[in-house]
RORO-297478 format. One line per 2 residues: number of its first residue (from 1); for each residue x, y, z of C-alpha. Coordinates in pm, whole numbers, plus 50000, padded with zeros to 5 digits. Layout:
NUM> X Y Z; ...
This chain:
1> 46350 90284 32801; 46355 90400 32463
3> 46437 90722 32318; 46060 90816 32210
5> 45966 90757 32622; 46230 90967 32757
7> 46158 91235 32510; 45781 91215 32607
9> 45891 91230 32961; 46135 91519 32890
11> 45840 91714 32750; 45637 91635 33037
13> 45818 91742 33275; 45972 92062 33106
15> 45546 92197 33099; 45504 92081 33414
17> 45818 92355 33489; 45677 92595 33277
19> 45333 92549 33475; 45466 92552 33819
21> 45449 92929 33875; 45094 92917 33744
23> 45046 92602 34087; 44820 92842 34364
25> 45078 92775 34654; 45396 92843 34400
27> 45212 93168 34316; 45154 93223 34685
29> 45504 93181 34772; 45651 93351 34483
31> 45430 93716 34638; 45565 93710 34945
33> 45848 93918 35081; 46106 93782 35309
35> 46110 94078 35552; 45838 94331 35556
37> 45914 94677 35787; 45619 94884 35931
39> 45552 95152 36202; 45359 95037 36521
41> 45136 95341 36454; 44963 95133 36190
43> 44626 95039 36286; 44619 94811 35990
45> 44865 94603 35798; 44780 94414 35500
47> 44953 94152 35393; 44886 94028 35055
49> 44571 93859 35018; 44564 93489 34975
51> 44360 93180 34959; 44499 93031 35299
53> 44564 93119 35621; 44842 93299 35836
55> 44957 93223 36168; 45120 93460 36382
57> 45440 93280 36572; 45464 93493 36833
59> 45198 93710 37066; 45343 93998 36969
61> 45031 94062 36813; 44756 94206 36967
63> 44477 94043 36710; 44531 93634 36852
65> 44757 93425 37097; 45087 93261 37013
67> 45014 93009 36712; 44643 93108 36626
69> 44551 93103 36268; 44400 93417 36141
71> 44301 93558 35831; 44541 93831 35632
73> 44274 94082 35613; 44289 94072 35972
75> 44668 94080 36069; 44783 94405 36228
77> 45063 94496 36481; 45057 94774 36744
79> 45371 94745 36938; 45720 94764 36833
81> 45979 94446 36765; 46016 94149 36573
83> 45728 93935 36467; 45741 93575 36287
85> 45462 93523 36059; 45387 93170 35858
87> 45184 93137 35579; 45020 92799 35516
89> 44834 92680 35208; 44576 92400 35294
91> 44744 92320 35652; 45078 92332 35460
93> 45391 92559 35605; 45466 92748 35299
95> 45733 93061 35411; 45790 93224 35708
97> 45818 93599 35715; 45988 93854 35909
99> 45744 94130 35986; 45974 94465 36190
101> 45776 94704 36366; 45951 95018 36473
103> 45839 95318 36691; 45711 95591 36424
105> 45986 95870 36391; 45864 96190 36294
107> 46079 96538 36173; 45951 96836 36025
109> 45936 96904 35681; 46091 97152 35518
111> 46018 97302 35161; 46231 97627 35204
113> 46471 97811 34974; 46806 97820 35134
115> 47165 97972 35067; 47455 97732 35053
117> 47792 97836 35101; 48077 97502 35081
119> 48436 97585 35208; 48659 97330 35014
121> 48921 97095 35164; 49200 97265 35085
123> 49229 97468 34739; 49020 97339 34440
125> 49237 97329 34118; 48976 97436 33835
127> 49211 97456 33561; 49577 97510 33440
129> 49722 97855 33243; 50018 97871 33062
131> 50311 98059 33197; 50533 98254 32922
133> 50857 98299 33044; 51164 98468 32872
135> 51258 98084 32753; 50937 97992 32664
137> 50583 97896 32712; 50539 97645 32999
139> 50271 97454 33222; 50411 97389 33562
141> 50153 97256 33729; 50117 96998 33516
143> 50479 96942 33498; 50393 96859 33859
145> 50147 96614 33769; 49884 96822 33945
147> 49550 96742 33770; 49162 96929 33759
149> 49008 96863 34036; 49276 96761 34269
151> 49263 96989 34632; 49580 97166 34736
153> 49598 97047 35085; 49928 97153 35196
155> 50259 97379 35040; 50585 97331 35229
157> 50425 97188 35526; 50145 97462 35595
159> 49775 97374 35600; 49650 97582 35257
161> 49253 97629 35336; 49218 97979 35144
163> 49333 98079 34784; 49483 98395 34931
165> 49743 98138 35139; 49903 98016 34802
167> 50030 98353 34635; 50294 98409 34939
169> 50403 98123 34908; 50461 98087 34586
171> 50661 98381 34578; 50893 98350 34818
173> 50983 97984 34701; 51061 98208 34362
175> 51230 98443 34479; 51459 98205 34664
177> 51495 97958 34388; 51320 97661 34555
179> 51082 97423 34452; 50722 97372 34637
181> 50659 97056 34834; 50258 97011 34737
183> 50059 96773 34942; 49728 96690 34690
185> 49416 96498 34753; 49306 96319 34452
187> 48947 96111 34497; 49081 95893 34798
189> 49464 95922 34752; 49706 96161 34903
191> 50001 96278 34634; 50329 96438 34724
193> 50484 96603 34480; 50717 96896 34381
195> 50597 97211 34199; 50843 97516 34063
197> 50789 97838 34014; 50799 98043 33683
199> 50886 98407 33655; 50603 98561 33372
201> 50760 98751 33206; 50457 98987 33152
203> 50330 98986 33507; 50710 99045 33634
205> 50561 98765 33898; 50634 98404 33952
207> 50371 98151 33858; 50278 97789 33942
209> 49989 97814 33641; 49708 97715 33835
211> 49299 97808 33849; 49193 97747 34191
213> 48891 97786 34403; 48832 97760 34808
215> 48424 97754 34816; 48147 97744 34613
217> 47769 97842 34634; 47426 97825 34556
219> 47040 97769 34590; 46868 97448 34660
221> 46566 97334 34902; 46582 97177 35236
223> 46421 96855 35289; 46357 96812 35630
225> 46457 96878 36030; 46475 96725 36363
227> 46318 96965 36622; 46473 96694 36917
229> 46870 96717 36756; 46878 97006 36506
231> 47004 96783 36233; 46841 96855 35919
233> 46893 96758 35557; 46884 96904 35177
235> 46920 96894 34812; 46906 96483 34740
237> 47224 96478 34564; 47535 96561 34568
239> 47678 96933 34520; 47960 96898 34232
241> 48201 97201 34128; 48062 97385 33810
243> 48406 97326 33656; 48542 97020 33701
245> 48203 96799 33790; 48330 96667 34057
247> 48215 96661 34376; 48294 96944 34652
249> 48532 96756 34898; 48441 96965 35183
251> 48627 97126 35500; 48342 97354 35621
253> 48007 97513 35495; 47705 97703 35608
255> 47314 97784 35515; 47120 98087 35567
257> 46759 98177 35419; 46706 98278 35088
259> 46435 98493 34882; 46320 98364 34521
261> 46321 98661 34287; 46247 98512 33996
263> 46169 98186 33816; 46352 98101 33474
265> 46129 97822 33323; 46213 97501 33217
267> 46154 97385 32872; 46261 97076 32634
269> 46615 97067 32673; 46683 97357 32882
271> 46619 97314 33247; 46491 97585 33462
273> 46592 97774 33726; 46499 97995 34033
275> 46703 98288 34113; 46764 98388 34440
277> 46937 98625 34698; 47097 98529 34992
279> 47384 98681 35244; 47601 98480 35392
281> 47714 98720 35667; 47346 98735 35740
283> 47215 98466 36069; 47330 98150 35973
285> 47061 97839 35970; 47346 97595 36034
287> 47639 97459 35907; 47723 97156 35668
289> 47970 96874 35791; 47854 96633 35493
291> 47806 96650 35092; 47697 96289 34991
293> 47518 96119 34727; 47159 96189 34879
295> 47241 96583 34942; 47401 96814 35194
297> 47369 96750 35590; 47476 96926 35875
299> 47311 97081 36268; 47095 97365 36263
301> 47174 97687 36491; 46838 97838 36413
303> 46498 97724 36323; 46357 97834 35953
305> 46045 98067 36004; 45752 97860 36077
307> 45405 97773 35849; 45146 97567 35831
309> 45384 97290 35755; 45600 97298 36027
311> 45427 97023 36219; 45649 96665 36270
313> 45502 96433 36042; 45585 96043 36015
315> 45844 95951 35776; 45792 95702 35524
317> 45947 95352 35409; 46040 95277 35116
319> 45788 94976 35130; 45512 95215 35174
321> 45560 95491 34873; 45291 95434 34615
323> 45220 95536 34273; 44945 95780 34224
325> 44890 96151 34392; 45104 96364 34633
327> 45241 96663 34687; 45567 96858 34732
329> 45690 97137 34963; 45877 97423 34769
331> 45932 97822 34743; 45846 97957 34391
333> 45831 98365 34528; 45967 98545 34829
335> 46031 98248 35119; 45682 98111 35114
337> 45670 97775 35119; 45365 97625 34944
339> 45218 97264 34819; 45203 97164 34484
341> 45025 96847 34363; 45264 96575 34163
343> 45264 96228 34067; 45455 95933 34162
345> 45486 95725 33857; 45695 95513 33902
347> 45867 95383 34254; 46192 95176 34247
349> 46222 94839 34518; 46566 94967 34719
351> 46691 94765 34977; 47010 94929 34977
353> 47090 95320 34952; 47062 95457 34602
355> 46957 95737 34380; 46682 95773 34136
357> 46438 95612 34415; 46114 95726 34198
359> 46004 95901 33936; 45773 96198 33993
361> 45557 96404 33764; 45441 96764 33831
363> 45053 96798 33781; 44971 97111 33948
365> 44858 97347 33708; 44995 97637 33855
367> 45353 97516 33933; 45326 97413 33579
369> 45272 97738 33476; 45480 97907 33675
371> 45829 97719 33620; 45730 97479 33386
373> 45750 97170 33589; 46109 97097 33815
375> 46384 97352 33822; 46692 97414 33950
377> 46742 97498 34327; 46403 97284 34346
379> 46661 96959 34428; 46570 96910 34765
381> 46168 96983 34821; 46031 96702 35040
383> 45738 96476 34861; 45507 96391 35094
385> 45217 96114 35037; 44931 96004 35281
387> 45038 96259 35517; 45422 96129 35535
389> 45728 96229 35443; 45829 95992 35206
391> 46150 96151 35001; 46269 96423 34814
393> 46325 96589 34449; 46663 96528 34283
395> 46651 96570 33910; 46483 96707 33633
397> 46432 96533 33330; 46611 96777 33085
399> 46362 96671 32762; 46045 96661 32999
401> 46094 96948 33267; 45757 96798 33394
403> 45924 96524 33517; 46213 96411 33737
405> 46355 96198 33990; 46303 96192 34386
407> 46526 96026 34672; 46364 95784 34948
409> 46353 95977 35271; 46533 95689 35420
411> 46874 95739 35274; 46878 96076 35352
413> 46809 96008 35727; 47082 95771 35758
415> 47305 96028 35543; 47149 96276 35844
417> 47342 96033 36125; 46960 95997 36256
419> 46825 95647 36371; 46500 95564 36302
421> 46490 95166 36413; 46406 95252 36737
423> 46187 94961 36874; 46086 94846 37229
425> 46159 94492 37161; 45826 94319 37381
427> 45891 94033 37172; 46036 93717 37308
């Protein structure tokens, strides 16, 4: 064969490559999905709609018998397990996929302004002061290696969980000439270390030259309950200390209602905010045993004051979020919660946990005029489209206050402990 054939064959066979995704069945089998999840309260399922036919594998169905072709338009499930569905092109097996049907899950939305009070683990260092002693200026914390955002878990063998705990302590190790065994957490790793004590010579006092901080607190939304366990979750993301931006390892922390006073609004560049009060001594909502990625979690010990949203309502795959209209749940004055129309612009495939799930826009005109678009202590306000709850604000866009990021419900359920695969499996 010559070199003119096998470069006219070469050519040949690189279109035909270049063509084969244009071939009807390669286009059929490139659109399908290898596993598709859906809620047995679905009347109707559509699969995507092709040329050929489908035939159901198994009579988990309730539309046709084990191995009965029927048409995709047609194909819906109404009971809960696992069903194998095959597409075929022209009589020809093309891909088999997995089609999950759970029992709906349902939890309440939420939409209201809440306090948040986080106890630390341990002591939060913030920052490190100079100590000027009659020999000189010096830094002994970090002559300790103790960094920002480390947390002071223990000094000479005693628990520290209060700022209060440290002064004593540092004291008497002073006053006795000692140095301070320090136990620090630092991300995942646990330090030892040894930490001495400086008399100042202007506070007459002894020193270790350390910021520190045992809670922190704020304003954010929650995002949803369970009335049938009291867990309930909040925020979307992460709570991270003002100072070191880092996140708040916690040991203990609470919520209690709060009342919007006021609404600083976002423009280019400068988010917004709502101010609130709140009293932490006042009845607490319920605690918070988790600060993750996709927000705050914890058990309620009291349900928030009902609305006209306080009904269960379905939650929402990821599979099943759509671009166009739908609304949010969020307080803009006193502790009514109200809906707002938005836009889902944008929706990201997940089939793993992660943040920045979709992209919403704010369209209602008078949340627009009224904050501007999203603010802060807005992180958290459930999004709810074709009457499910489908995720929850995160971020703002800080040149487009108009605009911002949401979380998939999903994530934040399994953050929540909560188990939503329930299924009767009827399948065999």
């Amino acid at each position: 064969m010559n070199k003119k054939c096998k470069k006219m064959i070469g050519l040949i066979l690189l279109v035909s490559l270049l063509m084969l995704p244009w071939f009807s069945p390669v286009k059929i089998y490139l659109s399908l999905p290898n596993d598709v999840m859906l809620f047995s309260s679905n009347e109707h399922f559509d699969l995507p709609q092709l040329s050929g036919a489908v035939t159901v594998m198994s009579n988990q169905t309730n539309q046709a018998p084990t191995d009965q072709a029927i048409h995709a338009s047609n194909f819906s499930l109404s009971e809960s397990g696992d069903t194998d569905v095959l597409y075929t092109f022209s009589n020809i097996p093309l891909k088999k996929v997995n089609v999950s049907v759970y029992d709906e899950y349902r939890v309440i939305p939420g939409g209201h302004s809440i306090g948040i009070n986080l106890q630390t683990e341990g002591v939060l260092v913030v920052g490190h002061h100079i100590v000027t002693t009659e020999k000189g200026e010096v830094s002994p914390s970090e002559e300790a290696g103790i960094k920002i955002g480390d947390s002071i878990l223990e000094i000479n063998n005693q628990k520290i969980e209060k700022m209060e705990e440290v002064a004593p302590l540092v004291k008497e190790a002073g006053n006795k000439n000692k140095l301070l065994a320090v136990t620090i957490k630092r991300g995942s790793k646990v330090i030892n270390t040894k930490l001495k004590p400086y008399l100042d010579k202007d506070e007459e006092d002894y020193r270790i030259g350390l910021y520190i901080r045992d809670s922190a607190a704020g304003i954010g939304t929650m995002t949803f309950y369970d009335p049938a366990n009291k867990r309930y979750g909040a925020l979307g993301h992460i709570i991270s200390d003002m100072d070191t931006r880092k996140p708040v390892e916690i040991n203990d922390g609470s919520i209690v209602e709060s009342n919007v006073t006021e609404i600083k609004k976002g423009e280019n560049g400068i988010p917004g905010e709502k101010r609130a009060t709140f009293d932490m001594n006042n009845n607490k909502l319920g605690n918070i045993t988790k600060n993750t990625p996709f927000g705050i979690f914890g058990t309620l010990s009291d349900i928030p004051e009902k609305n006209e949203w306080s009904t269960p309502l379905p939650i929402g795959f990821p599979d099943q979020v759509q671009e166009g209209k739908a609304k949010i749940l969020t307080v803009i004055n006193g502790e009514k919660v109200e809906a707002f129309d938005v836009e889902i612009v944008n929706t990201v495939k997940q089939e793993a946990p992660a943040t920045k799930s979709m992209i919403i826009k704010i369209t209602d005109e008078r949340l627009l005029r009224e904050t501007g678009g999203i603010v802060q202590g807005m992180s958290g306000s459930p999004i709810i489209q074709n009457n499910r709850i489908i995720g929850a604000v995160t971020h703002v866009f800080v040149n487009d206050p108009t605009s911002g990021y949401g979380v998939h419900i999903e994530w934040m359920l399994k953050e929540a402990g909560i188990d939503i695969y329930k299924q009767n499996k009827k399948a065999s």
